[in-house]
N, C-alpha and C positions, 0 to 999 in steps of 0.2 A: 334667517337673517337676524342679527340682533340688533337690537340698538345703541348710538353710544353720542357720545356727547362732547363737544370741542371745548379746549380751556375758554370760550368767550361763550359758552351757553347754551348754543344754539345746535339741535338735536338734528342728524341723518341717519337717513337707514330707518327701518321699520314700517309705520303706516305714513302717508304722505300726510304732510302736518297743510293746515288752511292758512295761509300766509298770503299775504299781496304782494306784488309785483316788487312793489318799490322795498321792503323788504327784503325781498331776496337781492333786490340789487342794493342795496347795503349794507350786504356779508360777504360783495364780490372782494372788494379791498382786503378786509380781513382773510377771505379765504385766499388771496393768492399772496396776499405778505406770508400768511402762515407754508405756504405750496414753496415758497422761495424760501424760506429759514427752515425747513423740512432738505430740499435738495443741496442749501449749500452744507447743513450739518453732515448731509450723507457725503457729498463731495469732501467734506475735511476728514472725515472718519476714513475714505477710500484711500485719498492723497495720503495722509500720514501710516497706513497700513504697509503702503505701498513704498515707500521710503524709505520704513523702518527694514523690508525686507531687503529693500537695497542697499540700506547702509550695513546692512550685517555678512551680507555676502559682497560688497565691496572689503569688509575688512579680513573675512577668509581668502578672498585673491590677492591682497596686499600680504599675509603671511605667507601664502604660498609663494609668492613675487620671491621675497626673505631669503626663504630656501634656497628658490632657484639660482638667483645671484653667488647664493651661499656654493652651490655646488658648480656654478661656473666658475669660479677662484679656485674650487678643488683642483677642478679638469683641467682649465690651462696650467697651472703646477704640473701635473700629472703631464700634460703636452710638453711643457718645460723638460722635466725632468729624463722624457723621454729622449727627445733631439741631446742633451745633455749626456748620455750615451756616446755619442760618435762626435759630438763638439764641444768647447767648451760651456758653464754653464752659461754665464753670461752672454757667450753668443747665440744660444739658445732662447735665453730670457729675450733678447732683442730681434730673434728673426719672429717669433712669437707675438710681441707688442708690433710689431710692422706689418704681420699679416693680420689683426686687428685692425690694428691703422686703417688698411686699406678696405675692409669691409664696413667700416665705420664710415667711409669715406663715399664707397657705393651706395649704401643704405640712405646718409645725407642727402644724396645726389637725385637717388629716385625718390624723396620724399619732397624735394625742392621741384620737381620735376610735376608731381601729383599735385602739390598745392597749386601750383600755376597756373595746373590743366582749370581748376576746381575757381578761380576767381575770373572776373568780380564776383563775389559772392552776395549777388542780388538773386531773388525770388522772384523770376521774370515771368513767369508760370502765372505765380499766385496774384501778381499785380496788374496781369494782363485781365485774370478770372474778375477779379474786383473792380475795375473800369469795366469791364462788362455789367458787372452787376450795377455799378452806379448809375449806369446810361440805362440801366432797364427800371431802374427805382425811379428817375427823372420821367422816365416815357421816351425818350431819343433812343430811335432806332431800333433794332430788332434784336430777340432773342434766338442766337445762332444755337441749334436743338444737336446738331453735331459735334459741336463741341462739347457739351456734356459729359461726352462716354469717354475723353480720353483723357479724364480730369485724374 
């Protein structure tokens, strides 16, 4: 085990040094300010790794997005141009944007449909958990042990 030394001086590790009490409880401060600017440097170092990974593959899904768009305007042309065969073009162009329409319109519908299901959009879980916990932090009343496991 080797020894080693903190920026304020004060040596761990190696042979137990003869120090008093009051000593050692006056490097608590320092060592847990140091324990907290050690975990949040590592929490910024994780968060910004982690962000960068996502901004970078959020920006390969938005070129992809590009494409894809790009090749739906092919294919309904190409739908277009098909029905335009046995009708005019125009009529074509127009039974096309209708049967759009109409999926645009169902899609709407179920997504008006889902949001609805999904409000109020309260955390009625997590504010239940946390009244619990307050009343156990106070002393009022008991800790339900079953409720735990379906957190």
């Amino acid at each position: 085990m080797t020894d080693s030394t903190r920026s304020d001086g004060v040596r761990h590790g190696g042979k137990a040094s003869k120090r008093s009490f009051f000593a050692l409880v006056q490097d608590v401060p320092t060592l847990v300010t140091d324990l907290v600017k050690g975990e949040l440097a590592l929490l910024k170092y994780e968060v910004i790794g982690t962000l960068k990974a996502f901004g970078i593959g959020a920006g390969f899904l938005v070129g992809a997005l590009v494409f894809v768009f790009a090749m739906l305007g092919v294919l309904l042309t190409g739908i277009v141009l098909l029905i335009a065969i046995w009708l005019p073009g125009w009529l074509s162009a127009l039974i096309v944007a209708f049967v759009l329409l109409l999926v645009a319109a169902l899609l709407a519908f179920l997504g008006y449909r889902s949001i609805k299901k999904g409000l109020p959009a309260v955390p009625e879980k997590t504010i239940a958990s946390l009244k619990r916990d307050l009343k156990a932090i106070k002393g009022v009343g008991s800790i339900p042990r079953a409720d735990l496991t379906d957190r």
